[in-house]
Residue frames as a rotation matrix with the C-alpha (Angstrom) as fourth column:
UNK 1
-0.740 -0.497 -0.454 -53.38
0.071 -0.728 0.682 -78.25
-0.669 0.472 0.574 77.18
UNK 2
-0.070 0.625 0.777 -56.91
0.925 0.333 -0.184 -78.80
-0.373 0.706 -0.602 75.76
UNK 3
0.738 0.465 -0.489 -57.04
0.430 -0.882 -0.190 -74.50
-0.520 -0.070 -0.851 75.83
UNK 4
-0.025 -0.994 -0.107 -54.19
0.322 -0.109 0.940 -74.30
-0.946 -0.011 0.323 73.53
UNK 5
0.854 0.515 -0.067 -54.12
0.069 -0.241 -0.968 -72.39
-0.515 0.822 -0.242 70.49
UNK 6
0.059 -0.993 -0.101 -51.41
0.152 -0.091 0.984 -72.39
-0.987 -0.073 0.145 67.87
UNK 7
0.797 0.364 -0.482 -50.06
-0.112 -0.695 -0.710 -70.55
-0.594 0.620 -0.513 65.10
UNK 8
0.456 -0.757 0.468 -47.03
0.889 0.365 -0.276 -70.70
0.038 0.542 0.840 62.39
UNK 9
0.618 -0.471 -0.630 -44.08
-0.199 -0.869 0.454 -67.63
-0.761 -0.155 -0.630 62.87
UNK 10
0.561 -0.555 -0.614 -41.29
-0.800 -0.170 -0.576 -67.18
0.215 0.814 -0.540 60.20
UNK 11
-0.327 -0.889 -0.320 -38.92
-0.720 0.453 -0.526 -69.61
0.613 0.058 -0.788 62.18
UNK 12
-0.895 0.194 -0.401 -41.35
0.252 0.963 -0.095 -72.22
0.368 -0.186 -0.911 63.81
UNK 13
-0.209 0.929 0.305 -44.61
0.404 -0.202 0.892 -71.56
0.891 0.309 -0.333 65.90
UNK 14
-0.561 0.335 0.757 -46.36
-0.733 -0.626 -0.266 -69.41
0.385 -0.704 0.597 68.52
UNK 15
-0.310 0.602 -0.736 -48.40
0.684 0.679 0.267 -71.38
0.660 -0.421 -0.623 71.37
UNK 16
-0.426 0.248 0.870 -50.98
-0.415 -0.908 0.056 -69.34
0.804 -0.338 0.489 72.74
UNK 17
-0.357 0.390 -0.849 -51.61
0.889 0.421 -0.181 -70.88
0.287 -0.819 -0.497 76.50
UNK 18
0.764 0.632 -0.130 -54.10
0.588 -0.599 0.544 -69.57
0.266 -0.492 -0.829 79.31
UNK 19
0.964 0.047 -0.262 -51.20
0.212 -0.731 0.649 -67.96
-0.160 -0.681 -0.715 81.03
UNK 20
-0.108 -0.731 -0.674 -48.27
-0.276 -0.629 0.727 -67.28
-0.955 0.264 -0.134 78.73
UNK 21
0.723 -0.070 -0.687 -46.97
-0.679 -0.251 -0.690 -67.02
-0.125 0.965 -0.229 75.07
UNK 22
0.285 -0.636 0.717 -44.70
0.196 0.771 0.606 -70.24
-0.938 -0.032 0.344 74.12
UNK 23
0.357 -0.186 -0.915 -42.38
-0.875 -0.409 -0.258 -69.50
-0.326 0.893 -0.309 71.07
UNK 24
0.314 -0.358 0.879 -40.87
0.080 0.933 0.351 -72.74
-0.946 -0.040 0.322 69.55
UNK 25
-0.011 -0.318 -0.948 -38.57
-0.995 -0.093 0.043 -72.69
-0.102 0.943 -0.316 66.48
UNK 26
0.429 0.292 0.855 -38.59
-0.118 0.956 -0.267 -75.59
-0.895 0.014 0.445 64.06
UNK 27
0.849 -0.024 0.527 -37.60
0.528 0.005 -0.850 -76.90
0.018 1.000 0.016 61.16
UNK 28
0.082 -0.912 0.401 -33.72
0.900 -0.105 -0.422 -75.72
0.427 0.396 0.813 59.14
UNK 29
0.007 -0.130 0.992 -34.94
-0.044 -0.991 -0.129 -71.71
0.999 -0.043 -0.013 59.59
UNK 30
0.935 0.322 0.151 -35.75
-0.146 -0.040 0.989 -72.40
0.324 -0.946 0.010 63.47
UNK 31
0.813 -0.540 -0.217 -32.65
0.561 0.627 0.540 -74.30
-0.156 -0.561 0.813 64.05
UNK 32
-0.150 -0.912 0.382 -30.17
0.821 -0.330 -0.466 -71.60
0.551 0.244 0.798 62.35
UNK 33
0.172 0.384 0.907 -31.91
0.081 -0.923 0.375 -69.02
0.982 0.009 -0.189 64.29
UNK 34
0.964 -0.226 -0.142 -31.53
0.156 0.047 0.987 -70.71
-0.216 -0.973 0.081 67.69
UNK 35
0.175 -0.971 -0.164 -27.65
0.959 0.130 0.251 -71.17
-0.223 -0.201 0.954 66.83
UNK 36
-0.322 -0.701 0.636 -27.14
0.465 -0.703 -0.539 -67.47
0.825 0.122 0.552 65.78
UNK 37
-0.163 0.239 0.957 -29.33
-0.675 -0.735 0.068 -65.31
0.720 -0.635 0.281 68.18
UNK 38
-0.923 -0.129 -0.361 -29.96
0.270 0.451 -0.851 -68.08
0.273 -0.883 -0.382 70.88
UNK 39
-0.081 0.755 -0.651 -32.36
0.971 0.208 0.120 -66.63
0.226 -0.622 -0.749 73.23
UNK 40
0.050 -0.099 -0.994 -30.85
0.211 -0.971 0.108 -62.82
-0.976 -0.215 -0.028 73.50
UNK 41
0.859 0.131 0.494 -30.24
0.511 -0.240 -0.825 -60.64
0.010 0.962 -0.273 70.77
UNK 42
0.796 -0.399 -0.456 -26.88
-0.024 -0.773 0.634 -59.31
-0.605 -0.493 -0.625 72.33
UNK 43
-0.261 -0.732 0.629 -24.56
0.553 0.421 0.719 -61.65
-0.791 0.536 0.295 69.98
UNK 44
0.328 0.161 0.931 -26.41
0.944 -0.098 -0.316 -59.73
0.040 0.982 -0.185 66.93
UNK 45
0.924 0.283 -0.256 -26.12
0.340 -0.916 0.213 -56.58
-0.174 -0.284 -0.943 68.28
UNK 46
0.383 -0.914 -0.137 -22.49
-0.082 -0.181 0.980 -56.89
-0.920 -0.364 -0.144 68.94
UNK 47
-0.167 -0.348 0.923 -22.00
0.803 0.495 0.332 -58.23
-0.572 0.796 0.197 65.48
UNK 48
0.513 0.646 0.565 -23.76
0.825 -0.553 -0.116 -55.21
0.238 0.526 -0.817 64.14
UNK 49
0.781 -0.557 -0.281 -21.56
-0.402 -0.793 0.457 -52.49
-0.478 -0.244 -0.844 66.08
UNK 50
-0.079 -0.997 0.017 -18.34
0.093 0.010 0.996 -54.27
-0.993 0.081 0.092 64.67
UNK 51
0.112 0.302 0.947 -19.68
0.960 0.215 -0.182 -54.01
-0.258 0.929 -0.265 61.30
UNK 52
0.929 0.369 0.016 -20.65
0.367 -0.920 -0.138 -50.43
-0.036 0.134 -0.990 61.86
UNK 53
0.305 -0.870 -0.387 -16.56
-0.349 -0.481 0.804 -49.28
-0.886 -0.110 -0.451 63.96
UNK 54
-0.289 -0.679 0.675 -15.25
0.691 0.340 0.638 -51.28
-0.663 0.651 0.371 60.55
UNK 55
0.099 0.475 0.874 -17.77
0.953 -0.298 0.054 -49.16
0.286 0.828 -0.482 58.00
UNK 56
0.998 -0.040 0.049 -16.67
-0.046 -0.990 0.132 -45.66
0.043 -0.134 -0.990 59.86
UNK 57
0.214 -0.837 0.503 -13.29
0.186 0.541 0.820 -46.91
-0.959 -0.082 0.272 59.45
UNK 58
-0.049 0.106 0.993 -13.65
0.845 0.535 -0.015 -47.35
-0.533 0.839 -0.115 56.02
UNK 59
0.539 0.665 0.518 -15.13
0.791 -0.611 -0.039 -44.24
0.290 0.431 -0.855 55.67
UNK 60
0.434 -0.795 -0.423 -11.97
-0.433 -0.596 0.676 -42.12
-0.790 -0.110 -0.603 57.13
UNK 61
-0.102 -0.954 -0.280 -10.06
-0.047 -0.277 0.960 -43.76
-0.994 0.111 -0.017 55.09
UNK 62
0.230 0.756 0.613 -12.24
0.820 0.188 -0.540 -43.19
-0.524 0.627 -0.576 52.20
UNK 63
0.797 0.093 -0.596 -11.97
0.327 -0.897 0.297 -39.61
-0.507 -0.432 -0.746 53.07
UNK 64
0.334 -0.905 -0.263 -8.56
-0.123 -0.318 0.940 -39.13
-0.934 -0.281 -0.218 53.56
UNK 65
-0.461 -0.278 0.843 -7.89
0.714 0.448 0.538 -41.29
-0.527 0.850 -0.008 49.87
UNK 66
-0.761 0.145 -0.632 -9.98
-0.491 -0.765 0.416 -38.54
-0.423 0.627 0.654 48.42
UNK 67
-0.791 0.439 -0.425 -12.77
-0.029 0.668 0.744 -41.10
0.611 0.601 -0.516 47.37
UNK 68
-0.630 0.713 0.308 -15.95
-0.666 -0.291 -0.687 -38.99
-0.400 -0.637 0.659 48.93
UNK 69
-0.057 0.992 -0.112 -18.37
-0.949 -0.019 0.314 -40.96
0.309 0.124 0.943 47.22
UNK 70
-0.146 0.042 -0.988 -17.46
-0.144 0.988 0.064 -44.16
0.979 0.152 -0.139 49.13
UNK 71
-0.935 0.001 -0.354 -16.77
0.353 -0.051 -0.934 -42.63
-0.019 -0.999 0.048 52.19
UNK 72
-0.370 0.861 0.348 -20.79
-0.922 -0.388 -0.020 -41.27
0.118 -0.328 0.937 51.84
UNK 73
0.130 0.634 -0.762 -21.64
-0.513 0.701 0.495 -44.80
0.848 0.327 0.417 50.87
UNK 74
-0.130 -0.218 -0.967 -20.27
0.473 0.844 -0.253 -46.13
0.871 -0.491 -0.007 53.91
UNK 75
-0.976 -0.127 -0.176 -21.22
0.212 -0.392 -0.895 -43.59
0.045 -0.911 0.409 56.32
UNK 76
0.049 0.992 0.119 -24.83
-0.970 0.019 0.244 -43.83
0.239 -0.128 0.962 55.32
UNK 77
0.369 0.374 -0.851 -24.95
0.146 0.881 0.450 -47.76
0.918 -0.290 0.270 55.92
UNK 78
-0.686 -0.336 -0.646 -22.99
0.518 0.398 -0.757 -47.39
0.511 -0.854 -0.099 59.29
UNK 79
-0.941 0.297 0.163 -25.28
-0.314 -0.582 -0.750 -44.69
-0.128 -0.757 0.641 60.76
UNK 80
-0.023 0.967 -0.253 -28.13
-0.868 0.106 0.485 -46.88
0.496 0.231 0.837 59.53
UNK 81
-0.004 -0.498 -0.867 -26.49
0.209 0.848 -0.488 -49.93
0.978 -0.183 0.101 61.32
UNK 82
-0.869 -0.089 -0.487 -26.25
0.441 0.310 -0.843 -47.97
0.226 -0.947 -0.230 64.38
UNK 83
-0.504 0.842 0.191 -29.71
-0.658 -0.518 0.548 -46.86
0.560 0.150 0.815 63.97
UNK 84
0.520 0.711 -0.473 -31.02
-0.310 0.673 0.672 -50.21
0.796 -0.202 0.570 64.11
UNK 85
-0.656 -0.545 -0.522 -28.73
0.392 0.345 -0.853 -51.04
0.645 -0.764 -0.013 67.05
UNK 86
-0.979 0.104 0.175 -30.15
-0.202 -0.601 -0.774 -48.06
0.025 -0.793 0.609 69.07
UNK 87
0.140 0.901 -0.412 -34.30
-0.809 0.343 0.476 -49.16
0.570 0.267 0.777 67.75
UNK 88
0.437 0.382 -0.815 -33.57
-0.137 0.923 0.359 -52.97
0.889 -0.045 0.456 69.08
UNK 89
-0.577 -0.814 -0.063 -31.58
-0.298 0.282 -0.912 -52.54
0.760 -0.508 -0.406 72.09
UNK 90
-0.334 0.622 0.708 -34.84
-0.793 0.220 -0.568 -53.10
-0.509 -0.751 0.420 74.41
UNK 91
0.363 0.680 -0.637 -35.97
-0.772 0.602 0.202 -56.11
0.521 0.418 0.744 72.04
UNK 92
-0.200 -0.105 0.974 -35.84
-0.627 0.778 -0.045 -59.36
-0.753 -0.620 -0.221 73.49
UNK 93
-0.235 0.186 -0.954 -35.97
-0.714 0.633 0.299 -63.09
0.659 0.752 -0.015 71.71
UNK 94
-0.816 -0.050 0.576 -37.08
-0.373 0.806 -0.459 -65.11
-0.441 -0.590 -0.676 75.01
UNK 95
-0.836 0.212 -0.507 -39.07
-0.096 0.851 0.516 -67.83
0.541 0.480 -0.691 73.95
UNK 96
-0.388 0.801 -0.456 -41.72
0.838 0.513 0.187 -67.40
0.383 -0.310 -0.870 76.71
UNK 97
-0.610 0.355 0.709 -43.95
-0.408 -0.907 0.103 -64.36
0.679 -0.226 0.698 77.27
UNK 98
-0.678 0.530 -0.510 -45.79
0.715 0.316 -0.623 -64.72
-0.169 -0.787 -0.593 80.59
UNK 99
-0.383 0.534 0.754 -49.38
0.527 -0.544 0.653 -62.86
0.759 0.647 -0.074 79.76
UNK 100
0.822 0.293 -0.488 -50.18
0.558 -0.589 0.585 -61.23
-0.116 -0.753 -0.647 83.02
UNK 101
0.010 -0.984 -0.178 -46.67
0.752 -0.110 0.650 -59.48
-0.659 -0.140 0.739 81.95
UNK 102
-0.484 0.074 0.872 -47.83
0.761 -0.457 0.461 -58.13
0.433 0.886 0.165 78.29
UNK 103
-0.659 -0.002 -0.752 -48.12
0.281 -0.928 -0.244 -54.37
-0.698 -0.373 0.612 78.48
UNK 104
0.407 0.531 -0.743 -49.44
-0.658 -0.394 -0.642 -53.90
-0.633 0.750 0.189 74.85
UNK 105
-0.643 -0.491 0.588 -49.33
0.284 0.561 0.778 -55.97
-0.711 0.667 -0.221 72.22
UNK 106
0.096 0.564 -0.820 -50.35
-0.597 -0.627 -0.501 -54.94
-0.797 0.538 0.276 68.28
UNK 107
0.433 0.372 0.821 -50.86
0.628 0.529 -0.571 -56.42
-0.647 0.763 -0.005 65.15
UNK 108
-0.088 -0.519 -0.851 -48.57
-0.558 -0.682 0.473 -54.89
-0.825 0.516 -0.230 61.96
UNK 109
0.865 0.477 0.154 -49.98
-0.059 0.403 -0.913 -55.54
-0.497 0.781 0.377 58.40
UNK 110
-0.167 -0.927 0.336 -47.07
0.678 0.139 0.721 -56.30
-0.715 0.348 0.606 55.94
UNK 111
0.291 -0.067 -0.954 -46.75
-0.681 -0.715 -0.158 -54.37
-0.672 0.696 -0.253 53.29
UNK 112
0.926 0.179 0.333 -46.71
0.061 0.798 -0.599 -56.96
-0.373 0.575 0.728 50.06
UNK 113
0.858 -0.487 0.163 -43.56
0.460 0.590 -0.664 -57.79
0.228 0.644 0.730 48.88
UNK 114
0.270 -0.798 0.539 -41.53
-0.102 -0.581 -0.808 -55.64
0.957 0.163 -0.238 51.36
UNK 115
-0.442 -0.188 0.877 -42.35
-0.897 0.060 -0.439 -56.45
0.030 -0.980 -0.195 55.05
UNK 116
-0.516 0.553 -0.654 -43.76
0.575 0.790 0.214 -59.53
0.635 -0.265 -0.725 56.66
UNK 117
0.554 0.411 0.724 -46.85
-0.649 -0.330 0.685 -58.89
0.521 -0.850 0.084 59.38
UNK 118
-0.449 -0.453 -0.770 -45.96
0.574 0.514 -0.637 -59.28
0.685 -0.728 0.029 63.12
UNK 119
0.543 0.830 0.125 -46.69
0.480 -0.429 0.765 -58.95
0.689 -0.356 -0.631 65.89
UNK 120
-0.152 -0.830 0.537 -45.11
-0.150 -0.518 -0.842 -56.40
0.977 -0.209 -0.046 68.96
UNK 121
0.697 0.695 -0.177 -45.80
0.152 0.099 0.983 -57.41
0.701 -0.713 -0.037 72.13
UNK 122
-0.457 -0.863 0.217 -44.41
-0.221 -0.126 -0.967 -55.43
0.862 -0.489 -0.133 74.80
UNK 123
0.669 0.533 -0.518 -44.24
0.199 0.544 0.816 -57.15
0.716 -0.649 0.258 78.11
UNK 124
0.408 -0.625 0.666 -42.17
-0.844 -0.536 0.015 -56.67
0.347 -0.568 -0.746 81.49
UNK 125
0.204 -0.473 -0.857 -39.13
-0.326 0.793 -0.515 -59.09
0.923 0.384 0.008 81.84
UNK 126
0.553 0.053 -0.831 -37.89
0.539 0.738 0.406 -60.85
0.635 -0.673 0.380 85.17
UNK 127
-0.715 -0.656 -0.242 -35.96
0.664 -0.528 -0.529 -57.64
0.219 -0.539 0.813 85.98
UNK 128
-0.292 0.872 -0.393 -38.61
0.806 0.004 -0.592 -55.78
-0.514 -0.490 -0.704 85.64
UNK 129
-0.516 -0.180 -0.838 -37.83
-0.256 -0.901 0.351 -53.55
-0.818 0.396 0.418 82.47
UNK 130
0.374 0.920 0.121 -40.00
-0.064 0.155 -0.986 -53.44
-0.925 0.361 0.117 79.61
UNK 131
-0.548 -0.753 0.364 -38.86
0.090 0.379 0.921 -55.30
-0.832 0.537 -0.140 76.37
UNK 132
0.020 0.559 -0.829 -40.13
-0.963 -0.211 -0.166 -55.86
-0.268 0.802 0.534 72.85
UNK 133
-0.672 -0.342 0.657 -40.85
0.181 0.785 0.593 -58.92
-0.718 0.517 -0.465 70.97
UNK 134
0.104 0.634 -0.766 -41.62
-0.985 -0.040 -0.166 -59.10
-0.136 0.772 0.621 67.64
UNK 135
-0.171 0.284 0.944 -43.39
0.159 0.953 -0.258 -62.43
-0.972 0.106 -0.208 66.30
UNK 136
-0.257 0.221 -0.941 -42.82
-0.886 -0.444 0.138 -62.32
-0.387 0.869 0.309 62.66
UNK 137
0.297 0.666 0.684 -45.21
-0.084 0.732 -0.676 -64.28
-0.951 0.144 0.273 60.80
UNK 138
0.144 -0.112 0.983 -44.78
0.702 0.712 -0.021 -66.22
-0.698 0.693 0.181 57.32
UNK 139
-0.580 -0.327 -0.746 -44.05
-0.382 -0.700 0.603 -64.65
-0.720 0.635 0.281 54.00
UNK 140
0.070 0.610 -0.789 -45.77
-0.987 -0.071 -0.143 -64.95
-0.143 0.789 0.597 50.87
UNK 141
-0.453 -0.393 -0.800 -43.53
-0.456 0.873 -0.171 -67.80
0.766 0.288 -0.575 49.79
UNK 142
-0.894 0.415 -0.170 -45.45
0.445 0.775 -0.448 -70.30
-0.054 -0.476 -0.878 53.17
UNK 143
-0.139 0.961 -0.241 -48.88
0.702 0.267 0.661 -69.27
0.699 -0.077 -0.711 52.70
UNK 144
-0.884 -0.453 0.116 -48.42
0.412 -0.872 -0.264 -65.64
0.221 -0.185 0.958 54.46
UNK 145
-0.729 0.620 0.291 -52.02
-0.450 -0.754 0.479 -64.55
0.516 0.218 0.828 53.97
UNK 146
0.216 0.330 -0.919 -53.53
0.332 0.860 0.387 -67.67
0.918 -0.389 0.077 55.28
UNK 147
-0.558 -0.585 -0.588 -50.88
0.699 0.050 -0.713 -68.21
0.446 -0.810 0.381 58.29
UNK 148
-0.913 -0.216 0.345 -51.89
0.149 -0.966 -0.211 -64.48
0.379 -0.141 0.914 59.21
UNK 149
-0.091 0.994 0.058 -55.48
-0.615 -0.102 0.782 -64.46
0.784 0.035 0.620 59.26
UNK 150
0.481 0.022 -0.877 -55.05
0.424 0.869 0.255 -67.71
0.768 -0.494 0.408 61.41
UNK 151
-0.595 -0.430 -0.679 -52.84
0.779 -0.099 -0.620 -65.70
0.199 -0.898 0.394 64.21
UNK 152
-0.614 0.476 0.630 -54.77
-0.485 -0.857 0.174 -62.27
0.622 -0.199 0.757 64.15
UNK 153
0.093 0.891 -0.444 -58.12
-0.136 0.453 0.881 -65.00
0.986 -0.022 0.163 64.94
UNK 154
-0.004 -0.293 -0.956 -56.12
0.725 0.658 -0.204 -66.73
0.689 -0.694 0.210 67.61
UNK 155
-0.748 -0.658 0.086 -54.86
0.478 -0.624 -0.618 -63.40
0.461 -0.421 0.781 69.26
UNK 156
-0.311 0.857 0.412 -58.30
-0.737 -0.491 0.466 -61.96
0.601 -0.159 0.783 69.17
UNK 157
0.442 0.655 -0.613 -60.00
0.131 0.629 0.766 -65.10
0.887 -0.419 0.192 70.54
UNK 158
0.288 -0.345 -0.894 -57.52
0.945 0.253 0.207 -65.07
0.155 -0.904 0.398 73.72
UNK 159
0.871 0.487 -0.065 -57.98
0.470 -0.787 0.400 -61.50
0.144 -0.379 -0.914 74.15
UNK 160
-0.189 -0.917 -0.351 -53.86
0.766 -0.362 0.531 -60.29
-0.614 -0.169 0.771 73.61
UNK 161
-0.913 -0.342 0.221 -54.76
0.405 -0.703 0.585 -58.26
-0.045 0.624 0.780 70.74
UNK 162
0.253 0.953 -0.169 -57.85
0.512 -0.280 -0.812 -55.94
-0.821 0.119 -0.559 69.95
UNK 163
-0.927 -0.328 0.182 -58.48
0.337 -0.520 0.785 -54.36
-0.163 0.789 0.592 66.38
């Protein structure tokens, strides 16, 4: 593994090998992440539509009560709820990205104090449909600016990304 390159992610670290992408979570944030989302993202997803049938719920009987300006409040968060459902339903969380697989992968600056950078790397999965992962990298609060610079390098050096 002398050809190994490696980076910090929000919830542990990125190993860049000759022939795939190794995620590894670590540490309190790694370990609550494996126990909610696991390896899929279907358990969030699902968790996210019952939120959503409960907040259009809400929002009839908001209605009906004569109390429009909750039922808007709750019928803008659910149709933003099933926004992001319909946006992530091709994402993926597998832990290993085989690089003869990666279709495109990009680099996304953060925006200070509102987004983390990540990266998107779409790649084709073992069925043979094309997924998403995002690798979000550090926030401000772990040395964010640092971390970054350090994965862009890496990415460039092993030829996944180009800027």
């Amino acid at each position: 593994m002398e050809d190994e390159k490696k980076f910090k992610t929000k919830t542990g670290y990125c190993h860049v090998l000759p022939d795939k992408i190794v995620l590894t979570r670590d540490g309190i944030i790694g370990n609550i992440s494996q126990t909610v989302n696991g390896n899929g993202i279907f358990r969030i997803l699902l968790i996210y539509s019952a939120i959503s049938i409960f907040l259009l719920y809400k929002t009839y009987s908001s209605f009906i009560k004569g109390q429009n300006l909750f039922a808007l409040f709750f019928v803008v968060i659910a149709f933003y709820l099933i926004y992001s459902i319909i946006k992530s339903i091709n994402n993926s969380a597998t832990p290993i990205i085989h690089r003869d697989k990666i279709k495109e992968a990009k680099f996304i600056k953060a925006i200070p104090r509102v987004t983390r950078s990540r990266f998107e790397i779409l790649f084709e999965d073992e069925k043979g449909k094309i997924k998403k992962r995002i690798i979000m990298l550090p926030g401000s609060l772990n040395d964010g600016e640092n971390e970054t610079e350090k994965a862009v390098e890496i990415m460039k050096s092993k030829k996944i990304i180009t800027l």
